[in-house]
ZAVO-374506 format. One record per residue (C-alpha): residue number from 1; residue in one letter; x, y, z. Coordinates in pm, whole numbers, plus 50000, padded with zeros to 5 digits. Layout:
+-----+-----+-------+-------+-------+
!   n ! res !    xx !    yy !    zz !
+-----+-----+-------+-------+-------+
! NUM !   a !     X !     Y !     Z !
...
+-----+-----+-------+-------+-------+
//
This chain:
+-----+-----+-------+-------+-------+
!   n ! res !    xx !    yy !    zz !
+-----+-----+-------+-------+-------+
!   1 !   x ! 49530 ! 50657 ! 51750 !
!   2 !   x ! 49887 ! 50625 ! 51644 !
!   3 !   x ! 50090 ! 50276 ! 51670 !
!   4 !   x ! 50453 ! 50317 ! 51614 !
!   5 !   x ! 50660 ! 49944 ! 51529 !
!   6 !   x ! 51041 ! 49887 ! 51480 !
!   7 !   x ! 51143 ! 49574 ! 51373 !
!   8 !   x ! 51359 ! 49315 ! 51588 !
!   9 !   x ! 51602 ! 49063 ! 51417 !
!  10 !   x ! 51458 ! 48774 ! 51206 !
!  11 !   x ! 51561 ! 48527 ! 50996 !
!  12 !   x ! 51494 ! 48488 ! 50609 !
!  13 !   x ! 51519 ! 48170 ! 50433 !
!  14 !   x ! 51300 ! 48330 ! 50066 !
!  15 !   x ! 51553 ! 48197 ! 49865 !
!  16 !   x ! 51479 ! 47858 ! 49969 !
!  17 !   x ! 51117 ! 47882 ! 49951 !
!  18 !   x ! 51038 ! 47927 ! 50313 !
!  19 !   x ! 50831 ! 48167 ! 50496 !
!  20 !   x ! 50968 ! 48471 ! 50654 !
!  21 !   x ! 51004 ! 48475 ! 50978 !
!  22 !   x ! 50972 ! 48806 ! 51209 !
!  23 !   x ! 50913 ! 48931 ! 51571 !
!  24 !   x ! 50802 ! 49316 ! 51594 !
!  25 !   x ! 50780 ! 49519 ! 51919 !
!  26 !   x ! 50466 ! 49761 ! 51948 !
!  27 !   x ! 50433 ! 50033 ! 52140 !
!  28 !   x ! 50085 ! 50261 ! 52171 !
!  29 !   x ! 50124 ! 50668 ! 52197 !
!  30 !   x ! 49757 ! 50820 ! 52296 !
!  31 !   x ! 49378 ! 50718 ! 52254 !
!  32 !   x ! 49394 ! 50361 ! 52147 !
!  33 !   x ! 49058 ! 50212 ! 51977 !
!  34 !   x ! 48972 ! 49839 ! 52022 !
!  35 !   x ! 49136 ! 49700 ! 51707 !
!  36 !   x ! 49511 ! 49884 ! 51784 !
!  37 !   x ! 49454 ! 49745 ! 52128 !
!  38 !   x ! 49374 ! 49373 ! 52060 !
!  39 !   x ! 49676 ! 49393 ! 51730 !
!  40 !   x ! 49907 ! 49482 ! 52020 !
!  41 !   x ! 49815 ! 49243 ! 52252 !
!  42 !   x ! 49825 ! 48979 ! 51973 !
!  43 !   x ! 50147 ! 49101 ! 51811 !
!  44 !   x ! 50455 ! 48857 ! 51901 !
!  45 !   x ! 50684 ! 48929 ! 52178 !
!  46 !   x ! 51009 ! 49058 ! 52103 !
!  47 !   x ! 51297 ! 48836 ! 52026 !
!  48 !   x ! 51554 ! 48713 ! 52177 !
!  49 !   x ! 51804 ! 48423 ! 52229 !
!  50 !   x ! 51571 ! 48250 ! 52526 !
!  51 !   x ! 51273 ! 48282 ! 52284 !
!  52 !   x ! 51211 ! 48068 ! 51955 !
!  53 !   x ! 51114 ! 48309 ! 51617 !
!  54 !   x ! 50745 ! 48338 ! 51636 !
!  55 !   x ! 50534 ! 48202 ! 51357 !
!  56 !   x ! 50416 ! 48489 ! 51087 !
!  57 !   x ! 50030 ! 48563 ! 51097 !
!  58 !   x ! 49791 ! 48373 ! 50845 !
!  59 !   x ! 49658 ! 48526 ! 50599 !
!  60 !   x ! 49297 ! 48736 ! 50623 !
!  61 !   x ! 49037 ! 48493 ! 50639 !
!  62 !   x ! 48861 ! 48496 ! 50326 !
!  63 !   x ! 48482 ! 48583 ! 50351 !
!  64 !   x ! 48308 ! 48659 ! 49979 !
!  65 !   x ! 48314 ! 48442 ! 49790 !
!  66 !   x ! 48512 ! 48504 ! 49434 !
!  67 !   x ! 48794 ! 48492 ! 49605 !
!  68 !   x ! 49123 ! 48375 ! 49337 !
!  69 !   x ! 49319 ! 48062 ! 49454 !
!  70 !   x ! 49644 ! 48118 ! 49617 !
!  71 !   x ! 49959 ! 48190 ! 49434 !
!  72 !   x ! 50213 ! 47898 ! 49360 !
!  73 !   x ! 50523 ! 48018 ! 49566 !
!  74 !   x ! 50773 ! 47943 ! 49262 !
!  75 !   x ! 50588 ! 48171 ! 49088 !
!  76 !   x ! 50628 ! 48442 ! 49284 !
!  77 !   x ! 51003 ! 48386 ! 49331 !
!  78 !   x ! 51064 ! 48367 ! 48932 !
!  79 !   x ! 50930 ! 48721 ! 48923 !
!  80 !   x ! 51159 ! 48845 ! 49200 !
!  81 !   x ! 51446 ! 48603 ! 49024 !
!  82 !   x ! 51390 ! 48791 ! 48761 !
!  83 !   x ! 51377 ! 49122 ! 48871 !
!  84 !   x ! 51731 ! 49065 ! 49052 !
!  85 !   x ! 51876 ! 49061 ! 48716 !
!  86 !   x ! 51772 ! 49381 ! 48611 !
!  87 !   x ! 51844 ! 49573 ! 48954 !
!  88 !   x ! 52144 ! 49342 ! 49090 !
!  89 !   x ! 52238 ! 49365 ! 49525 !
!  90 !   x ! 52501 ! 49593 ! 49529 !
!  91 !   x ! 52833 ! 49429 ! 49574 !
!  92 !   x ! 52840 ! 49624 ! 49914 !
!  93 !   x ! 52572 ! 49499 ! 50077 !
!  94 !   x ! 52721 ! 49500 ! 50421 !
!  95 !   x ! 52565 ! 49902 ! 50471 !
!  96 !   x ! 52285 ! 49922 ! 50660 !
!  97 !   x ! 51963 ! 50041 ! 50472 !
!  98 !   x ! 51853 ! 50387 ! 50518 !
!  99 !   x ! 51572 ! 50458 ! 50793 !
! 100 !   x ! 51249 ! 50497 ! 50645 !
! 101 !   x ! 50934 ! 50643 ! 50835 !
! 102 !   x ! 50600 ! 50511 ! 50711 !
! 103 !   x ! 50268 ! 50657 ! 50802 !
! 104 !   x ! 49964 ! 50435 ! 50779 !
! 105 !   x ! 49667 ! 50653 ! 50705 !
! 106 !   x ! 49335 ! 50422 ! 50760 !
! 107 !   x ! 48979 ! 50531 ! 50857 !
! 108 !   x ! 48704 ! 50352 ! 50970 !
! 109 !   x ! 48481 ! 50129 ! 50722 !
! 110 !   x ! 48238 ! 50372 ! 50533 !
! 111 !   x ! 47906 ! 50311 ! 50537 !
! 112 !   x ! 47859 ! 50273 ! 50198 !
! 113 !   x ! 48059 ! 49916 ! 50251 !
! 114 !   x ! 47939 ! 49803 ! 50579 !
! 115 !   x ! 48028 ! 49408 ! 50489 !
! 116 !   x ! 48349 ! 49211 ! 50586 !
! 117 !   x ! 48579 ! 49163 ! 50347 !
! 118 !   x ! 48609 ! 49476 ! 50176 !
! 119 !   x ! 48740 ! 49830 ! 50245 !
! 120 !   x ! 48861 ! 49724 ! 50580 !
! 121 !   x ! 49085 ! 49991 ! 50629 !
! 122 !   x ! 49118 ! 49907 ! 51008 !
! 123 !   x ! 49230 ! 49501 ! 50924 !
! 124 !   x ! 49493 ! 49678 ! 50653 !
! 125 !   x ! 49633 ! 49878 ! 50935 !
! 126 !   x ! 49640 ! 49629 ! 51118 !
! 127 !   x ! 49808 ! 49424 ! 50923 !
! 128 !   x ! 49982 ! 49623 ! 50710 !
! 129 !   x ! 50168 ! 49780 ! 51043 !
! 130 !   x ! 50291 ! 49418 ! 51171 !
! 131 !   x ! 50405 ! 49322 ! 50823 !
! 132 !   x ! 50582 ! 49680 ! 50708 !
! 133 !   x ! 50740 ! 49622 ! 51057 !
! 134 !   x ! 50965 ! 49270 ! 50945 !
! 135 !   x ! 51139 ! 49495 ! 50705 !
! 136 !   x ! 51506 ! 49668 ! 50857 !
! 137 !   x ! 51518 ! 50026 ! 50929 !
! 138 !   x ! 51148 ! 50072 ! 50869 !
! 139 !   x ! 50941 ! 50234 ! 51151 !
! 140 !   x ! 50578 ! 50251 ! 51078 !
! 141 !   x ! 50307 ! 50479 ! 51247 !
! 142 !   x ! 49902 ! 50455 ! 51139 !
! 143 !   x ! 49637 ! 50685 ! 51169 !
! 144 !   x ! 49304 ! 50649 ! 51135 !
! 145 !   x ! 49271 ! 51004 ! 50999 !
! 146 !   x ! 49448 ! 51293 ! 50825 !
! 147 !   x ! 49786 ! 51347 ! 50960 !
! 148 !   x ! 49898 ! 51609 ! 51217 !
! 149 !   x ! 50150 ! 51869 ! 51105 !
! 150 !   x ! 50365 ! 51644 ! 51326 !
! 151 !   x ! 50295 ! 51345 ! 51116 !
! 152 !   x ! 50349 ! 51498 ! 50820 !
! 153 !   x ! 50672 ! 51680 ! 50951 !
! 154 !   x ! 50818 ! 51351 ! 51077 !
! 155 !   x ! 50699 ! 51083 ! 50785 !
! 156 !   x ! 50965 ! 50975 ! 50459 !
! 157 !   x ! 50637 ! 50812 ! 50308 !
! 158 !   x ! 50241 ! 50820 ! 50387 !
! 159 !   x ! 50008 ! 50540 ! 50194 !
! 160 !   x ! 49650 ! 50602 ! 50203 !
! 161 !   x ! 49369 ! 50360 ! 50249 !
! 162 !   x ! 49060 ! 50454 ! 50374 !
! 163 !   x ! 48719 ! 50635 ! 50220 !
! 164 !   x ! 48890 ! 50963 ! 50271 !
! 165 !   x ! 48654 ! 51178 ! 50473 !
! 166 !   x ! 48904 ! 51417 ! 50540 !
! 167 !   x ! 48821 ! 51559 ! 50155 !
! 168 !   x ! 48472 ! 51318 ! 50088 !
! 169 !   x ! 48284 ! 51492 ! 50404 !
! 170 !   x ! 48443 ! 51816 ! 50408 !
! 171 !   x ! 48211 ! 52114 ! 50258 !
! 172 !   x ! 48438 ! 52431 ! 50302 !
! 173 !   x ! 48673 ! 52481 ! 50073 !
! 174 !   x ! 48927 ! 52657 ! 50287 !
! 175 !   x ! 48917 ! 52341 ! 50500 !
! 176 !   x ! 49053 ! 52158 ! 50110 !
! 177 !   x ! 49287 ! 52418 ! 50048 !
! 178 !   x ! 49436 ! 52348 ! 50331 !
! 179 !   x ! 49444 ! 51965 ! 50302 !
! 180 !   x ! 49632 ! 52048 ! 49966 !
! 181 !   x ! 49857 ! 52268 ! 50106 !
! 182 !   x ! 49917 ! 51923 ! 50325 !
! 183 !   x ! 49984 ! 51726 ! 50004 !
! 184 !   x ! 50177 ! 52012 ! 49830 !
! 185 !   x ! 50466 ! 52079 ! 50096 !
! 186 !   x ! 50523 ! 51714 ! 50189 !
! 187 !   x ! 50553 ! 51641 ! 49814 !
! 188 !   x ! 50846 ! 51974 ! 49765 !
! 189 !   x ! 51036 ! 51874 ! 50032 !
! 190 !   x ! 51080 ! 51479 ! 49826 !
! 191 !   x ! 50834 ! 51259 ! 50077 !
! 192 !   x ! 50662 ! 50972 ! 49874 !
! 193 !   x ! 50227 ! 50948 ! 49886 !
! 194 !   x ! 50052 ! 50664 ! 49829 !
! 195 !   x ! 49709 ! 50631 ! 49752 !
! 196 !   x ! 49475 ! 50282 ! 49725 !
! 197 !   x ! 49146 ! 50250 ! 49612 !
! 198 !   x ! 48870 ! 50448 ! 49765 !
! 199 !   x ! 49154 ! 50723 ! 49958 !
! 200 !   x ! 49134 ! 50886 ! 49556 !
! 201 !   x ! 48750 ! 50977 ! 49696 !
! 202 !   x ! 48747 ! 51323 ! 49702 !
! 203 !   x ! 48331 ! 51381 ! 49590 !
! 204 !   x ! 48287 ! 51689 ! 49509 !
! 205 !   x ! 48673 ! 51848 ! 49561 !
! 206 !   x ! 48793 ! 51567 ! 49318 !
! 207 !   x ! 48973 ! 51848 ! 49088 !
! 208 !   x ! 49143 ! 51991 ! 49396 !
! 209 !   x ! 49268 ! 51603 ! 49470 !
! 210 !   x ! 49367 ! 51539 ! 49129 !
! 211 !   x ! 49561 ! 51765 ! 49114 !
! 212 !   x ! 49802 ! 51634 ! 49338 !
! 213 !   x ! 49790 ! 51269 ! 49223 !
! 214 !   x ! 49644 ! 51282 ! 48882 !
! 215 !   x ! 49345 ! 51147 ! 48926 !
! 216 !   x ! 49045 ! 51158 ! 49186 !
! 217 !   x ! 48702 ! 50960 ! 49234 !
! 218 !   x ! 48363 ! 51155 ! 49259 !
! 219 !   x ! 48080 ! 50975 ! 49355 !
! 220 !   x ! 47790 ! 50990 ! 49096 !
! 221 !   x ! 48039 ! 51109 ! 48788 !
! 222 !   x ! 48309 ! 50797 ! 48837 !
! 223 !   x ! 48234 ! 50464 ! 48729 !
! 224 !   x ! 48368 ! 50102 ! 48875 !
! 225 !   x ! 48314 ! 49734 ! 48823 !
! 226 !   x ! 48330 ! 49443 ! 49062 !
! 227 !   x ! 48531 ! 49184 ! 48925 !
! 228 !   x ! 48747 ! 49321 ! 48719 !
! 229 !   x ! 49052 ! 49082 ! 48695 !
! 230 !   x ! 49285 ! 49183 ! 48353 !
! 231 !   x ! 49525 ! 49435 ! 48506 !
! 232 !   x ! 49681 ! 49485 ! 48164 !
! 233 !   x ! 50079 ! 49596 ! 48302 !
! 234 !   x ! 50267 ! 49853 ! 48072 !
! 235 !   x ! 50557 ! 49638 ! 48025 !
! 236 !   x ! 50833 ! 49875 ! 48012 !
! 237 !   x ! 50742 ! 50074 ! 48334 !
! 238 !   x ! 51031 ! 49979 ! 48589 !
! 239 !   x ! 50795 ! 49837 ! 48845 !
! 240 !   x ! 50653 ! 49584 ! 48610 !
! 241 !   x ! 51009 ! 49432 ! 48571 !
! 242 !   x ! 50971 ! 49027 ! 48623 !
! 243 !   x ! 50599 ! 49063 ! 48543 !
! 244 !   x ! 50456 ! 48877 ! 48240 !
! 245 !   x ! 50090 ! 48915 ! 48348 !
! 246 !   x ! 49928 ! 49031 ! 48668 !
! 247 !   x ! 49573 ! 48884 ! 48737 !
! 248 !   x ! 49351 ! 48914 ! 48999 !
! 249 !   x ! 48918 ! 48974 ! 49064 !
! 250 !   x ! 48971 ! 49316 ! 49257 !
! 251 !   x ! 48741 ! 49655 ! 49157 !
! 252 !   x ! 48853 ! 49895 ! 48863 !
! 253 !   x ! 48738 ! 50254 ! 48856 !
! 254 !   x ! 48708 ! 50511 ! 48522 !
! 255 !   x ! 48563 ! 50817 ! 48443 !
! 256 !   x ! 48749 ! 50938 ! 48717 !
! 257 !   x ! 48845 ! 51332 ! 48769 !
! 258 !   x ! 49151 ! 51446 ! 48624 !
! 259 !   x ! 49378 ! 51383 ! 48316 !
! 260 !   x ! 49692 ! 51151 ! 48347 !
! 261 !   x ! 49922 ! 51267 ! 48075 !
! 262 !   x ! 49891 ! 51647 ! 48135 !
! 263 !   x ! 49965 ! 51548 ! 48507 !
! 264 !   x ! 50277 ! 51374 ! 48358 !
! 265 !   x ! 50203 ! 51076 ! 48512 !
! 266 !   x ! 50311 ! 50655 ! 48365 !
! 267 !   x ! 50046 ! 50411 ! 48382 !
! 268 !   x ! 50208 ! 50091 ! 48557 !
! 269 !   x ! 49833 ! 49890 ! 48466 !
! 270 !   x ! 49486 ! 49952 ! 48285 !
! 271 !   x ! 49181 ! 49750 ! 48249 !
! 272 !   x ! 48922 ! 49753 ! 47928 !
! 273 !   x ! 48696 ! 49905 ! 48070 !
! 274 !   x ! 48358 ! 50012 ! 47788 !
! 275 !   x ! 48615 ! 49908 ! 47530 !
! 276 !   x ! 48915 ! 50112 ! 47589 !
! 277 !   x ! 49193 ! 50069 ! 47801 !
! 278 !   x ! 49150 ! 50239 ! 48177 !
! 279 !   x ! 49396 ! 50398 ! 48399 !
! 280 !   x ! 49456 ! 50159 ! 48737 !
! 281 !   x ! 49824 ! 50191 ! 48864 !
! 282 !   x ! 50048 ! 50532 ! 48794 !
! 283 !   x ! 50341 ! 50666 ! 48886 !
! 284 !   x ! 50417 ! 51090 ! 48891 !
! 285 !   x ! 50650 ! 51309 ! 49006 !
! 286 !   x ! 50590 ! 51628 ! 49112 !
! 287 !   x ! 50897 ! 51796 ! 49188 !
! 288 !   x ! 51164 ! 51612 ! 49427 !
! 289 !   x ! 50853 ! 51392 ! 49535 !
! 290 !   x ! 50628 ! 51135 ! 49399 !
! 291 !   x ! 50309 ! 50988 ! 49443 !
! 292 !   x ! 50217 ! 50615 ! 49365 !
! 293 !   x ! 49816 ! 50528 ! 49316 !
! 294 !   x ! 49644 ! 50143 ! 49293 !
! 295 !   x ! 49249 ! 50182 ! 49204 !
! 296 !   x ! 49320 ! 49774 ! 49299 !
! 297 !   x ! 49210 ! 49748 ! 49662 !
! 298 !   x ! 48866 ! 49633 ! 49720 !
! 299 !   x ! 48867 ! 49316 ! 49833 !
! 300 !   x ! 49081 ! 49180 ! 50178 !
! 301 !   x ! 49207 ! 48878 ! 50013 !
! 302 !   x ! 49401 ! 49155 ! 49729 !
! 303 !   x ! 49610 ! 49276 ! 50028 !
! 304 !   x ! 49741 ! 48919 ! 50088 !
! 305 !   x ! 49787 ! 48830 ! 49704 !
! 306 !   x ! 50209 ! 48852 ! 49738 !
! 307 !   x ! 50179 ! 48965 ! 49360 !
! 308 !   x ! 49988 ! 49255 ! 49496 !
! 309 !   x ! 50173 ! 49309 ! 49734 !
! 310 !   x ! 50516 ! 49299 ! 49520 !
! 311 !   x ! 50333 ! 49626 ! 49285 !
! 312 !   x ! 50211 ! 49797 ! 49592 !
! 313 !   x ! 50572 ! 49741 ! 49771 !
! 314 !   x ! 50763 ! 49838 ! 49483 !
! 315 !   x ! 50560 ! 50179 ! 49451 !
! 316 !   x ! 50594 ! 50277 ! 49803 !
! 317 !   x ! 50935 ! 50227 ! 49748 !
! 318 !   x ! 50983 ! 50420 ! 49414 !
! 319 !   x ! 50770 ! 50730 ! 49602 !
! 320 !   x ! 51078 ! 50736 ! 49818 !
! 321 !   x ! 51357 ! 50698 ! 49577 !
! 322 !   x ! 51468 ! 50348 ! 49768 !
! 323 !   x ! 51573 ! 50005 ! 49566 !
! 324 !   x ! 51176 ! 49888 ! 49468 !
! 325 !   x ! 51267 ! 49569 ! 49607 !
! 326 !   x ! 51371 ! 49653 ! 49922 !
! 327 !   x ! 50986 ! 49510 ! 50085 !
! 328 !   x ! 51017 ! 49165 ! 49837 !
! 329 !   x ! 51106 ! 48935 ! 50106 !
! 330 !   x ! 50764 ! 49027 ! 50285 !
! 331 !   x ! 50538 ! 48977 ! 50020 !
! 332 !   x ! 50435 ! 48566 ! 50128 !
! 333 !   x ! 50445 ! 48709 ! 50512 !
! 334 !   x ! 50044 ! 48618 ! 50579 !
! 335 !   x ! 50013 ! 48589 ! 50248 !
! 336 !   x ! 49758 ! 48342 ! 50055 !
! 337 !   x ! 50081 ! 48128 ! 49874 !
! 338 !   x ! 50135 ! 47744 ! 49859 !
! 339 !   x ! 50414 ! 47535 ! 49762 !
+-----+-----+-------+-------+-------+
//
């Protein structure tokens, strides 16, 4: 199932406090399953001057409970405020921005999280697809499995969320080698990866996986903790700029596969985690590319935190060598914000 989007006009009033506004056009290549079906049928129609803007989706309903209130809007525009000052609009700001090609790669909910509201990986696609779409010159296609030589051939940037069977439930190791090989030629030729939450399990191939993005989750060695809330941001890592704290009751991992600094990779946020501060965002670059990875991602309601949001944005961005603000103005899209 692939769902390719390219955003129409819209209007945006951020700097005023109000909610973007956006109309995306879908269209469906191939097999379709019953969730890309119903998004496109429920995705707005395309705009134009006999048609008012359509309203922007609400955010995920929440389900668990736990769930953190929603942000204070001002809040998240003194972070962005800030952030403006440190990486100004260029004074030409007429140029169009540069085409980007974004590859969601999702994968059905594993079993091991059955439950709604968590690891939906289809409702991020989803989502994720429509909202990417508001942004200019982005085109977005999602998967709900590893990508085709095509994919990978035609993509600036592929983000990851799903249980990863394509390395969890794979036993040869031919089959991984060549899955690297994937990850290792899209990363020379300067494309961006980006990998949430349960996409770093890898089970028993977790030191083939870590090797490409520093660290990797195997199931019976790894540890994790519901709740965890502390994301303790390393201040001086350029997408932490505006932050002062970043809180949220999401899932941390540890005792993962792999070793950060001999990857040569920054960690962007920790947790204490058995008294000692945990890996949870990072940043490396390997060669002309980079990889971004967020052990944040359990829960749905995370995806429509717009502080969330702002990190995840801002390392999809950096993967690709882009302005890490260029996806701010959708992070209250469907978001769970109030005045």
């Amino acid at each position: 199932m692939q769902v390719r989007m390219q955003r129409r006009p819209y209007e945006v009033l951020f700097a005023l406090g109000l909610t973007l506004v956006c109309s995306a056009q879908v269209e469906a290549a191939g097999e379709q399953s019953a969730a890309a079906t119903s998004y496109a049928a429920a995705a707005p129609r395309p705009n134009d001057e006999d048609l008012p803007l359509q309203p922007p989706f609400e955010a995920a309903p929440v389900i668990l409970p736990g769930a953190p209130p929603p942000r204070k809007r001002a809040a998240v525009a003194a972070i962005l405020n800030s952030s403006r000052t440190v990486h100004p609009t260029p004074e030409d700001s007429s140029m169009p921005e540069p085409a980007l090609r974004i590859l969601l790669c999702a994968s059905e909910k594993d079993a091991a999280h059955g439950r709604p509201g968590a690891h939906d990986y289809p409702l991020w696609r989803d989502r994720w697809a429509r909202l990417l779409s508001c942004a200019d010159g982005i085109i977005v296609d999602a998967s709900d499995r590893w990508p085709t030589a095509e994919q990978w051939g035609r993509s600036d940037l592929v983000v990851f969320n799903s249980y990863n069977p394509a390395w969890a439930l794979e036993k040869e190791v031919t089959k991984i080698e060549a899955l690297g090989r994937d990850l290792d030629a899209f990363l020379a030729r300067g494309g961006g990866l980006v990998f949430i939450h349960f996409s770093l399990n890898a089970s028993s191939h977790a030191v083939a996986l870590a090797q490409r993005v520093g660290l990797a989750w195997q199931g019976g060695v790894g540890r994790y903790r519901h709740g965890a809330s502390d994301w303790l941001l390393t201040k001086d890592h350029p997408l932490a700029v505006g932050f002062t704290e970043f809180t949220i009751p999401d899932e941390s991992y540890w005792n993962m596969t792999g070793n950060l600094a001999a990857a040569g990779a920054d960690v962007l946020a920790a947790s204490i985690e058995q008294n000692a501060p945990q890996p949870q965002m990072w940043t490396r670059e390997v060669g002309p590319g980079r990889a971004f990875v967020s052990v944040p991602g359990h829960y749905t309601w995370t995806f429509d935190d717009p502080l969330y949001r702002l990190l995840i944005f801002r390392g999809m961005m950096w993967s690709v060598r882009q302005p890490i603000d260029r996806l701010a103005p959708l992070t209250t899209i469907g978001a769970r914000v109030e005045d």
